[in-house]
N, C-alpha and C positions, 0 to 999 in steps of 0.2 A: 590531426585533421582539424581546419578550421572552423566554427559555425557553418559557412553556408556552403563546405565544403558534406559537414554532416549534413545538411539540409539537402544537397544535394543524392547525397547516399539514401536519403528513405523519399526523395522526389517531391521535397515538402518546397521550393524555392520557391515563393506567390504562391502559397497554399494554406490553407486554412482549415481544421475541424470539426467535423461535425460527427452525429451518428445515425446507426440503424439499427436493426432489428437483429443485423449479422456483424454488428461491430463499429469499427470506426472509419470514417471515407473521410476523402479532403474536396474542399469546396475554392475557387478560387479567392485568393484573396489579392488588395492593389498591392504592387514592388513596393511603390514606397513607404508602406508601413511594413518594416521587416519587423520577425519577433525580438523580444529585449532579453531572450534566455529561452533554455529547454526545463522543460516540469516534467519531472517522475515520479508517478507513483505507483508504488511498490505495495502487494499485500497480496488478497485471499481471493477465493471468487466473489466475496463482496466486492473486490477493487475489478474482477475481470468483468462479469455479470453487470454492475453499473457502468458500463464505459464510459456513459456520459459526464461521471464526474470530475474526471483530470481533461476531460476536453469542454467544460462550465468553467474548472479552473484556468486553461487558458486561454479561452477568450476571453474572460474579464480580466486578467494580467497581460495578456498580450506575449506569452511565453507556448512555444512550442509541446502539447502533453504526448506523453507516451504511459502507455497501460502496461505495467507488469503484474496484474493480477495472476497467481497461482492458486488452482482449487486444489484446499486439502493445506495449503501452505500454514505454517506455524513460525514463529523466529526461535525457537528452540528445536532441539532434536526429542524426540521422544517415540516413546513405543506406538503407532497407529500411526505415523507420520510421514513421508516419505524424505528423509536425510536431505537429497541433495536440492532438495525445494524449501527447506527450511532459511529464515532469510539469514543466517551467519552460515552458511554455507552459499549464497547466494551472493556473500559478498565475497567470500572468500573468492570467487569466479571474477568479479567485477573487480576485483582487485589484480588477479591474474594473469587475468583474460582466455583462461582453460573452461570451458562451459562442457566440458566433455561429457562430466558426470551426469549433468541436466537434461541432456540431449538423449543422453543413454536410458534414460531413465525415466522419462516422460512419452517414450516414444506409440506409444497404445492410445495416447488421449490428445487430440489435437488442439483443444485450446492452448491448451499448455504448449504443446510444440509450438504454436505460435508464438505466447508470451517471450518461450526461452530465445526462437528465433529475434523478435525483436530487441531483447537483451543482447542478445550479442552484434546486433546493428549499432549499437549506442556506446557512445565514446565519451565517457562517464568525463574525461578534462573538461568537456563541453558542457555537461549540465551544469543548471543556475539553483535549483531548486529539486530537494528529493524528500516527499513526502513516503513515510513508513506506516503503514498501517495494517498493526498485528493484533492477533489478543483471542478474537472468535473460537479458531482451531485451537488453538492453546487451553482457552476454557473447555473445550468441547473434550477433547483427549487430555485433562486431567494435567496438565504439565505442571510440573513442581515451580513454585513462586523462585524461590529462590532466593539470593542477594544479588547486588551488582557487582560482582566478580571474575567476569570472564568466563564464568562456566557455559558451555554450550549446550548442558542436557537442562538448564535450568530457564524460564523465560525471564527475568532480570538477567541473569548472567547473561542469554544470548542476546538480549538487548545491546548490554556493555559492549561485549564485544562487539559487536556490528556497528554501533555507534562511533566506537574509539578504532577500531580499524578504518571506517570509510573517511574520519574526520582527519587521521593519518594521513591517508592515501589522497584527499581530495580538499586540502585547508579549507577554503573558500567555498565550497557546497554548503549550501543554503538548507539544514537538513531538519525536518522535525517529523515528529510522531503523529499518531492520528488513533487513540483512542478510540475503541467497537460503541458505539450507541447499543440503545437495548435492546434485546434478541430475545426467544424462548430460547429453553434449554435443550438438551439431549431428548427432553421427553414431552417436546412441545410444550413446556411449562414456562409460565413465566419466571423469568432467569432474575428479578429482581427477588421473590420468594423462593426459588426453587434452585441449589446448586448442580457444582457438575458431581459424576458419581464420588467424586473425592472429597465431597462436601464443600468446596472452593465455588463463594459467588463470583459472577460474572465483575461485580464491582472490585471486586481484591485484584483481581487481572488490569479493571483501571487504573487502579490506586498503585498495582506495580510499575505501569507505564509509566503515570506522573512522577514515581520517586528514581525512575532509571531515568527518565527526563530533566529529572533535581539535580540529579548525582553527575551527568555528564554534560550539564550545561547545553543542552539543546530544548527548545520550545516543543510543547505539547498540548495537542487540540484536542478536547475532552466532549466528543460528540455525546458521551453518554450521559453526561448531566447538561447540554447545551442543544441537545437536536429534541428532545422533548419527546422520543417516540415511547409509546409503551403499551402495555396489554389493548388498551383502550381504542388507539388511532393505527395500530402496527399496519392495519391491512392499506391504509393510505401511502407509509411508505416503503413497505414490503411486499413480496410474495408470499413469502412464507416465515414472516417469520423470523426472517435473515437477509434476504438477499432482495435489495431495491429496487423497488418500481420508477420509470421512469421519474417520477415526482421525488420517491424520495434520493435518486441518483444526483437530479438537478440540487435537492435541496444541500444535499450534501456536497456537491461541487461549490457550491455558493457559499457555504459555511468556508469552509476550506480556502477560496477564493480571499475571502472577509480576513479570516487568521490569518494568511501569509501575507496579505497589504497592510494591517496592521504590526506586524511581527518586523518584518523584513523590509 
């Protein structure tokens, strides 16, 4: 399927995004400014809960966004997690094209049905740009550091693999990470003092991202030493804690926005 043949598939042709309160809607936009690619980004209910931020990213790049936030989502497998939402299993699907597992297995919780539904709308030859952003669940359920080995019970290893499979599969994908800004922890504490039950800070989880970002030659946006949130200002751009208030949905859309025009 061609661009405006995919565009035609989710009725985006003279359309343009924006948000609400229940997600994301399209606004008209003029023919002759068609988009220059598709953006996806991929991650947690940080990524689902903020909508606004891959549709901040595409209107200031002028590339089509699509949300694949999953809640609960991790890029490793681990115990507390749900397998077929973990994102190296997520690629493994996008690689496929069998979403069977996902569909099976999300079916109780509807945002998620959605997300998976529009994953499988999307004809991965045609994205320009696919932002990954893991780490939160990972810290939160203890998941072992690991190396960058391919291992998929470990969050480096499933980094690697996810990386070097999708970079496989799709040469030309435009791909980088997106490092968790600062969060509390498991026990509403703050995650800069206070680890997860395993004793693993929230920052060892950044510092895995940047060295599986090292190790496989992909660009990584390091919101956690660059968005400035912390104990102090959190309620400006969170709820709770975690998960973005409009304010800090945009501000993160904009950061991200920033890193992939100078990156790419």
């Amino acid at each position: 399927m061609d661009r405006r043949g995919f565009l035609q598939n989710f009725g985006l042709v003279g359309l343009t995004a924006a948000a609400s309160s229940a997600g994301t809607y399209w606004l008209t936009r003029p023919a002759k400014i068609p988009p220059r690619g598709i953006y996806v980004q991929m991650g947690t209910s940080i990524t689902e809960i903020g909508s606004k931020t891959p549709i901040v990213v595409g209107s200031r790049l002028n590339l089509i966004p699509v949300n694949l936030g999953l809640h609960g989502a991790c890029a490793g497998i681990y115990e507390g997690c749900n397998p077929s939402n973990s994102l190296c299993s997520l690629v493994d699907a996008i690689v496929s094209g069998d979403w069977s597992k996902q569909v099976q297995e999300n079916t109780s919780f509807e945002p998620n049905m959605r997300a998976i539904a529009r994953a499988k709308a999307v004809d991965f030859s045609n994205v320009t740009h696919l932002g990954l952003e893991y780490g939160p669940n990972d810290f939160t359920l203890c998941g072992p550091i690991g190396a960058c080995d391919q291992q998929k019970t470990t969050f480096k290893g499933a980094l690697t693999y996810s990386l070097q499979k999708l970079s496989s599969a799709f040469p030309e994908l435009r791909i980088f990470l997106i490092a968790p800004a600062w969060e509390r922890n498991y026990e509403d504490l703050d995650a800069d003092l206070h680890p997860n039950k395993a004793g693993i800070f929230l920052r060892e989880y950044v510092a895995a991202l940047l060295d599986a970002a090292a190790v496989n030659r992909v660009p990584c946006l390091d919101l956690w030493s660059k968005m400035s949130t912390n104990i102090r200002n959190f309620r400006t751009f969170t709820h709770d804690g975690t998960h973005p208030t409009e304010a800090g949905a945009i501000r993160r859309g904009e950061m991200i926005a920033a890193f992939v025009n100078a990156t790419f």
